[in-house]
N, C-alpha and C positions, 0 to 999 in steps of 0.2 A: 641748110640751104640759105637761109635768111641772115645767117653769118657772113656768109660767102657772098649775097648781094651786098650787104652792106656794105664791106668792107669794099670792094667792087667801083660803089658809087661813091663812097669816102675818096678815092685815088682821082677821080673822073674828072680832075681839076690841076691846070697847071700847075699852080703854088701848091699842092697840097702832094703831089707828087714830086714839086723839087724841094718841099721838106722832109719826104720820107728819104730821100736819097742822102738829105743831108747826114740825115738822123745817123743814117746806116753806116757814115765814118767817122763818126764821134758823139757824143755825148753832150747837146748843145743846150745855154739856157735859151729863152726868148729872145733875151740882147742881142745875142750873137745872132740870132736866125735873124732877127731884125734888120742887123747891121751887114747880113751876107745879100739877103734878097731885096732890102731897099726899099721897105712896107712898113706902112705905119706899126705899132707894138698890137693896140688892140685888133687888127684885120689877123695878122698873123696869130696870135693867141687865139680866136675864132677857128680858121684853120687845125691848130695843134687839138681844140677843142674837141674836131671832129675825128681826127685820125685817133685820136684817143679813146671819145666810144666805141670807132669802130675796133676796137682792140687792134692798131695798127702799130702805134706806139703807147711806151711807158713813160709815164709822169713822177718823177718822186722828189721832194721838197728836203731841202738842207735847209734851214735856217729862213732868209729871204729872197734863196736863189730855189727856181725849181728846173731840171733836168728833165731833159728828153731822150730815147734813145729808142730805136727797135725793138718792138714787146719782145720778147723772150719766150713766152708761149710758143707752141711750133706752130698752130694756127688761130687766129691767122695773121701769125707773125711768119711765119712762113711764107703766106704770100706776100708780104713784106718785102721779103728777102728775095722770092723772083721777079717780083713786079720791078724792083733797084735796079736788079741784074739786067731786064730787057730793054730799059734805057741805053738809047744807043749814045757810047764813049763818045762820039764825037759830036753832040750835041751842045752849040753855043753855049745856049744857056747854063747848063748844068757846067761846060765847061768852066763859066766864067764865075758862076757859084762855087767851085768846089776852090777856086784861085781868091777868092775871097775866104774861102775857110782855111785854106793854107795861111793867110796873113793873120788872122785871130788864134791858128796855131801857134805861130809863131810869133804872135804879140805876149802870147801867154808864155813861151817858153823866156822871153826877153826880162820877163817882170819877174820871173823867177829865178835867173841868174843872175839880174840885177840884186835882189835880195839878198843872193847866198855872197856875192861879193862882198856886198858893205858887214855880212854879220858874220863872211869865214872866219875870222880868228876869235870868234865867241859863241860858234854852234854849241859848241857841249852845255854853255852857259844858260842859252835860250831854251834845250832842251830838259833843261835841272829845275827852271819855272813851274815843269808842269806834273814831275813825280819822280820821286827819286831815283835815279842812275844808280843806286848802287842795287837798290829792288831788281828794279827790269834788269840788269846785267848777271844776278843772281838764278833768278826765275831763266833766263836764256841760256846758262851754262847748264839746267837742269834740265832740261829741254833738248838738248843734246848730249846726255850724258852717256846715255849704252850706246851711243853710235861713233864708227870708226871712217874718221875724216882726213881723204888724202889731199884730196884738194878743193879749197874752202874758196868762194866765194861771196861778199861784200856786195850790194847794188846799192848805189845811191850813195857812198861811201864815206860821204861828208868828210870829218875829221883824222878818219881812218881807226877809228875807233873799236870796231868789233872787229877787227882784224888785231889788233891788241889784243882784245876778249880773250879770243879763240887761239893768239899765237903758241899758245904750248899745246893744243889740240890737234893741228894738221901738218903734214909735211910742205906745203905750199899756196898761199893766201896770195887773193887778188880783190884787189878795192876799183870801182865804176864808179866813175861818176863824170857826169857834164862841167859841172865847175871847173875850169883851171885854179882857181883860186881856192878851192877846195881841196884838190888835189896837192897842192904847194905846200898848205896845211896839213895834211898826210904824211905828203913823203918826211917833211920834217919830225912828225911825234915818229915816224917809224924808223927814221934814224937814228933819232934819239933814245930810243928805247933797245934799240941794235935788232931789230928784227930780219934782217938781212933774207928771211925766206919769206917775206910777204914784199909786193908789188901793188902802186896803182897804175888805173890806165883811162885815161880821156873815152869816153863811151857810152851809150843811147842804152836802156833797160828794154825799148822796145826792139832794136836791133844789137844783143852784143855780139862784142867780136872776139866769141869763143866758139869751138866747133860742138855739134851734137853729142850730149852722154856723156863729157868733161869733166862734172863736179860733183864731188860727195854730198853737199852743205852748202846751203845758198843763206843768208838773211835779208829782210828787206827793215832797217832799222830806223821808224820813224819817216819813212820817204811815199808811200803810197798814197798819203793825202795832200801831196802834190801834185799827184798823177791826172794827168786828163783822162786816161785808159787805165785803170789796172786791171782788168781781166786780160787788155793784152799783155800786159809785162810779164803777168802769172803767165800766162801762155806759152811766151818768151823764155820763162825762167825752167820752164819746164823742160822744154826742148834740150839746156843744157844738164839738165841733171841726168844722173846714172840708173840703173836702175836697184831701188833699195834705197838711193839717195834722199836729203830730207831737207825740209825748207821752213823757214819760221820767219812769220812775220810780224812786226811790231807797231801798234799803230794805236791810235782813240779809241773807245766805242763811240758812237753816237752824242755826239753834244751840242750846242746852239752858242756856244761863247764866235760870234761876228768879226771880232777884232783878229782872230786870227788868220781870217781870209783877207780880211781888211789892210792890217799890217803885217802879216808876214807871209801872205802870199799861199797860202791854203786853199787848194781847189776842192777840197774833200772833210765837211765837219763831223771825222768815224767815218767807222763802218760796225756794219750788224754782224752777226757771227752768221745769219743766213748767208748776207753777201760774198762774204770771205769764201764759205763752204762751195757756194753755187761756184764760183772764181778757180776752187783746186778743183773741182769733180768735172768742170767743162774741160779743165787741163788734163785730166787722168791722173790726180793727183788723191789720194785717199788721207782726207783730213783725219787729224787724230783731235786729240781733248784741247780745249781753249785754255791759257792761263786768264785769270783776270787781278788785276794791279788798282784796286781802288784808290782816287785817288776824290782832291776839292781842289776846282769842278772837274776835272778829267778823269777817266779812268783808263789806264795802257792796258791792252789785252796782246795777248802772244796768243797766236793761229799758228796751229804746226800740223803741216803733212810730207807725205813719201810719195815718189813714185815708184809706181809697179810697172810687172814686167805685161808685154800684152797676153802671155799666158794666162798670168791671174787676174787682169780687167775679164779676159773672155769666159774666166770659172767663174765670176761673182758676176756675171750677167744671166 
């Protein structure tokens, strides 16, 4: 009961209910809630302050930035999630908030394909800084080795690189990515190399444009600490996959090196093997064993899992 008041009188406040709504479509620091709702930094941290005891929302710190977002507990994150929902859509304010969080969306996507622009013809380069490519490309063909892959899947696809990887492992590869200038750099190493059964294609990780249960083999290599959402894009990715299908993903663990958000445009410093897990098992996805790639200072960890059928979600429940 005294949970449920809490929480209750935690909401009972304009601002502190048009930050949980915010909360509820992205993953925001301070700045941004600052810069959406037009409040000094300390008024609004007081705020976050309180929704936070009331377990309304979660707080978790990268480096010098700290993260918001809807507790994940079912309660009373749950009521979270209804209290968001009975806000009526066509309420000004919130309207005119969520039009300001569209613009810091998309000031964020700006900055990152600014980035991939100036450095597409030296991604592999930048990526070679931090552990060896020929490790992680090794550890990844192993990782998919008893599995039989008809149509393979690339997200983020950069260079066009693990479409390389994998070209003598599937009958049909496709590389994603938003870059055009990424892309351009693709299609070239893939005609140069003669791969004539792999394709790229201009396209979103949170919306792609492939239809449901499509792909054997998905990777996500090095892209998800761009991501402003990855439990949506896991989500996303899931939808396409078959069933039996298997997904490996390539990324930090947890580190505090600054300069990569700084200069190269990193929204995400790691992730935990908790997080990754929570990400496949909210998707229906049944993680398997982590590789990990030690590295100085970085370490590359490979997350790999499958999805099942809803027959065997419903036996292992």
């Amino acid at each position: 009961m005294n949970t449920l008041l809490n929480a209750l009188r935690a909401t009972a406040e304009p601002t502190r209910l048009r930050l949980l709504a915010l909360c509820s479509e992205a993953e925001l620091t301070v700045t941004e809630l600052t810069q959406i709702l037009g409040q000094s930094q300390p008024r609004v941290s007081r705020h976050l302050k309180v929704l936070c005891e009331a377990g309304l929302l979660d707080r978790f710190r990268e480096g010098t930035w700290a993260f918001y977002r809807l507790a994940d507990a079912e309660e009373p994150g749950g009521l979270a999630r209804t209290l968001t929902a009975l806000i009526p859509k066509r309420d000004v304010e919130l309207a005119r908030d969520l039009e300001r969080l569209e613009a810091i969306k998309k000031s964020r996507a700006d900055a990152a394909a600014a980035y991939f622009r100036a450095n597409a013809a030296r991604w592999d380069e930048i990526r070679s800084l931090y552990v060896s490519e020929s490790d992680v490309e090794t550890a990844l063909r192993s990782a998919f080795a008893d599995r039989q892959i008809g149509d393979f899947l690339d997200i983020g696809t950069g260079t066009g690189r693990m479409l390389e990887l994998f070209a003598d492992r599937f009958r049909r590869g496709i590389g994603i990515d938003l870059s055009h200038d990424m892309l351009a750099v693709a299609r070239t190493n893939l005609e140069r190399a003669g791969h004539s059964h792999c394709r790229v294609r201009h396209g979103d990780m949170y919306h792609l444009p492939l239809s449901g249960s499509s792909v054997d083999a998905v990777t996500f290599h090095q892209v998800l600490h761009f991501a402003s959402d990855p439990a949506a894009a896991i989500a996303e990715t899931a939808r396409v996959l078959r069933t039996g299908a298997g997904l490996a993903v390539v990324d930090f663990a947890p580190h505090g090196l600054e300069f990569l958000r700084e200069e190269h445009a990193h929204r995400r410093l790691g992730f935990s093997d908790a997080e990754v897990v929570e990400w496949f098992e909210a998707a229906h996805l049944v993680p398997d064993n982590s590789v990990r790639l030690e590295g100085d200072p970085l370490t590359v960890v490979i997350w790999t899992a499958a999805k099942t059928s809803i027959e065997e979600r419903r036996a292992a429940e």
